[in-house]
Structure formats: structure tokens, C-alpha cells
C-alpha positions in Angstrom: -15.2 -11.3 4.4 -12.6 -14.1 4.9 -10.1 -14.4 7.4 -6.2 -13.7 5.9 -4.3 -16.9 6.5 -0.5 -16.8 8.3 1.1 -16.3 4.4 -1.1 -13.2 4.1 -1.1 -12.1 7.2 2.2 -12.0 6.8 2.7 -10.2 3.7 0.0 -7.7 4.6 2.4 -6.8 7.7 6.0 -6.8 5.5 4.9 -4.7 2.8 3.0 -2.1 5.0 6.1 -2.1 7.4 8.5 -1.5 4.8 6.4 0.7 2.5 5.6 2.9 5.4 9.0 3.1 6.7 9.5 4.6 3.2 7.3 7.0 3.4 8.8 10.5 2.0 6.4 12.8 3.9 6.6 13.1 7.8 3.4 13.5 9.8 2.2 17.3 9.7 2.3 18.4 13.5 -0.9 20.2 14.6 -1.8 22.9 16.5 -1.3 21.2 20.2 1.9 20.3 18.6 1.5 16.6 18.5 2.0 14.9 15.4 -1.7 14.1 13.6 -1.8 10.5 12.3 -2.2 9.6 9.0 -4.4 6.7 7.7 -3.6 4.2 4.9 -5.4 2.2 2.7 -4.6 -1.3 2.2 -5.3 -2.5 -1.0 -5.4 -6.3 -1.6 -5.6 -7.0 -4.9 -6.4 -10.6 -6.6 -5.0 -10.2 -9.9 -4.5 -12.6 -12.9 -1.1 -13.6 -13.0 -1.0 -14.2 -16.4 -1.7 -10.2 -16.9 1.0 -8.8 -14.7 2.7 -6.6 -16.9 -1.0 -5.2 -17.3 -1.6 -4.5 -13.3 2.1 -3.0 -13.6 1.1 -0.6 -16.1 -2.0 -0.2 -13.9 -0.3 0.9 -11.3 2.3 2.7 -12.6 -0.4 4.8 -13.9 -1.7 5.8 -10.5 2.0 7.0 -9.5 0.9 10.4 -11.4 -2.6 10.0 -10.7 -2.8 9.4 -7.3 -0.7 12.8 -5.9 -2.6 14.9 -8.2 -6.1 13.7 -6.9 -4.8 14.1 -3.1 -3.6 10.9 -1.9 0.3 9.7 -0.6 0.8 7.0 -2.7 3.0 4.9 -0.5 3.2 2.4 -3.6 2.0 -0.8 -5.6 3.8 -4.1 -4.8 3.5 -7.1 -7.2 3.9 -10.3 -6.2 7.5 -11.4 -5.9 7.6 -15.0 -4.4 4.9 -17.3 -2.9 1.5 -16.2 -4.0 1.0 -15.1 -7.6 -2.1 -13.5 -7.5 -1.5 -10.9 -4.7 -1.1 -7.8 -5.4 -0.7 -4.6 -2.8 -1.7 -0.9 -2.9 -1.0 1.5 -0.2 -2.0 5.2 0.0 -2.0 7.4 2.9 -4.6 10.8 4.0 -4.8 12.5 6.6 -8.1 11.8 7.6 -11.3 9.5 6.5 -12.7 13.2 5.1 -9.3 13.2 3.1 -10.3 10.0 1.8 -13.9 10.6 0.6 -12.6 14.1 -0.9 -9.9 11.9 -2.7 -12.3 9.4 -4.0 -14.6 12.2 -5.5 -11.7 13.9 -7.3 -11.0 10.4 -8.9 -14.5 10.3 -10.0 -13.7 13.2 -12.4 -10.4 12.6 -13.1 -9.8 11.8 -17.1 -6.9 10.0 -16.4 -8.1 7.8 -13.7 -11.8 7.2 -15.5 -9.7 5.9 -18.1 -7.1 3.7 -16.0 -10.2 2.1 -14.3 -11.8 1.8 -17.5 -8.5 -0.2 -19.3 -8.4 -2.6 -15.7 -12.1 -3.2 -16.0 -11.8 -3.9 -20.0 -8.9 -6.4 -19.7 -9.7 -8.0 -16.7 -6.8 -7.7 -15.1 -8.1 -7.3 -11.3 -10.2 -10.8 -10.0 -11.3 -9.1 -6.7 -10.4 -6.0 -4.7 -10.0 -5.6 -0.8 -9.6 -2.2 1.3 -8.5 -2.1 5.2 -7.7 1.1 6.8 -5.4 0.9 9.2 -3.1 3.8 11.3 0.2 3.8 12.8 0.7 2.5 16.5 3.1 5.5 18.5 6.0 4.3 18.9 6.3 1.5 16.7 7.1 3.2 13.1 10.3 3.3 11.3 12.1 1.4 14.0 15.3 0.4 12.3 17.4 -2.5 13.5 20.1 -2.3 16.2 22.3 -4.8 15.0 25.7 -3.4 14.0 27.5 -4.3 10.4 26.7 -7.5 8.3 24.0 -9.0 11.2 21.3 -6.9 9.8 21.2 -8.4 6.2 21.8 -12.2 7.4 19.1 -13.4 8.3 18.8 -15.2 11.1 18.1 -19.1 12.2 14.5 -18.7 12.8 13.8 -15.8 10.2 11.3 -18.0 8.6 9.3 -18.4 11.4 9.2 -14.6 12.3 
């Protein structure tokens, strides 16, 4: 497997941050009482980009499949500026178990046999990546601490970030 250059690396790191930090569902608390971590699965897509609107519909698809096979769909990110042939897929569990029992249920689901089947038929999707990764303590949903306008300028060396 390759190495991500800086652009990727990048983008891998903005979208998970921010679709994390959008997350709906807090961490379910176990029985010591600490908070159990979820995982999620980063999905780097290579798409055509002259079949976007067909990975949209792709993906919008797997908002109603996704839930009902046991996955948090965090969501699907096209690509917006830069790259036009990455796209993103992020869905959390609560485990690696979660996971496998997720993938078998999509195995039988009609609705996804027949979403993979439509991506697979038009070619949409080049080449297909999965990383699991899991939150560090401490370090999710930070928001900023700059008060009023600061926090949507951005800054001198935003760029460089």
C-alpha cells in the first residue's frame, strides 16, 4: 500500500475531524463507567470524476442502508476542491466484532447487494481503501477558543496548518 502524500494526509485528517465532531451519538458508557471507544472506518475512495453524481447517488443510498445493517454512518464526502477523484466514507462500531457482524448483514441485504451491484456495473469506484482508526482521549470535539469573528477568518498561516 502506498504512502498518503501531505494533500491526503491532510484531507484524511479534516474530514475525519469534522465528521466526527458531528457525530449525533455519544459514546455508550460501560459498566466501569468509562466511556467505550468506538472505531471508524475510513473509506478512501478513487472515484471517476466524470461519474460524480453516480458515487453521490451511491452514497446517498447507504444513508438508509447503512443504520439498518448496524453501522453509524458518520457520512460520504465528495470531493470539493483540489483532488477530484477522492472521495470519503466514514462509519463508526463499537467494536471490530461490530464490524464483521455489520459486513455479514450487508451480505444479505437487498438493498445493498443491489447498490454494490449498480457501483460495480457503472464503474463508478477506480479503487477502494479501508483504515480503522479510534479516537485519542482527550482530543475529540475540541472547539476553538477564539471569541466572535476570529474563528471563521482564517488565519496568516492557515494554509500551512
Amino acid at each position: 500500500m502506498r504512502q498518503l502524500d501531505r494533500r491526503e494526509a491532510i484531507g484524511v485528517i479534516a474530514a475525519t475531524g469534522a465528521a466526527l465532531a458531528l457525530r449525533r451519538n455519544a459514546p455508550a458508557a460501560s459498566s466501569t463507567g468509562r466511556t467505550t471507544m468506538t472505531i471508524t472506518c475510513i473509506i478512501r475512495y478513487q472515484i471517476d470524476p466524470f461519474q460524480r453524481d453516480g458515487f453521490k447517488q451511491y452514497a446517498t443510498s447507504w444513508g438508509r442502508i447503512i443504520p439498518r445493517c448496524g453501522g453509524h454512518l458518520v457520512g460520504y464526502f465528495l470531493p470539493h476542491e483540489g483532488t477530484n477523484d477522492v472521495a470519503w466514507g466514514l462509519i463508526a462500531f463499537d467494536s471490530l466484532a461490530a464490524y464483521e457482524r455489520y459486513k455479514a448483514r450487508l451480505r444479505t441485504d437487498p438493498e445493498a447487494r443491489e447498490n454494490f451491484a449498480m457501483a460495480q456495473t457503472k464503474r463508478l469506484i477506480l479503487r477502494e481503501e479501508r483504515n480503522f482508526v479510534e479516537v485519542v482521549d482527550g482530543t475529540f470535539g475540541l472547539r476553538s477558543t477564539l471569541a466572535g469573528e476570529e474563528r471563521s477568518a482564517p488565519g496568516p498561516d492557515a494554509a500551512g496548518a
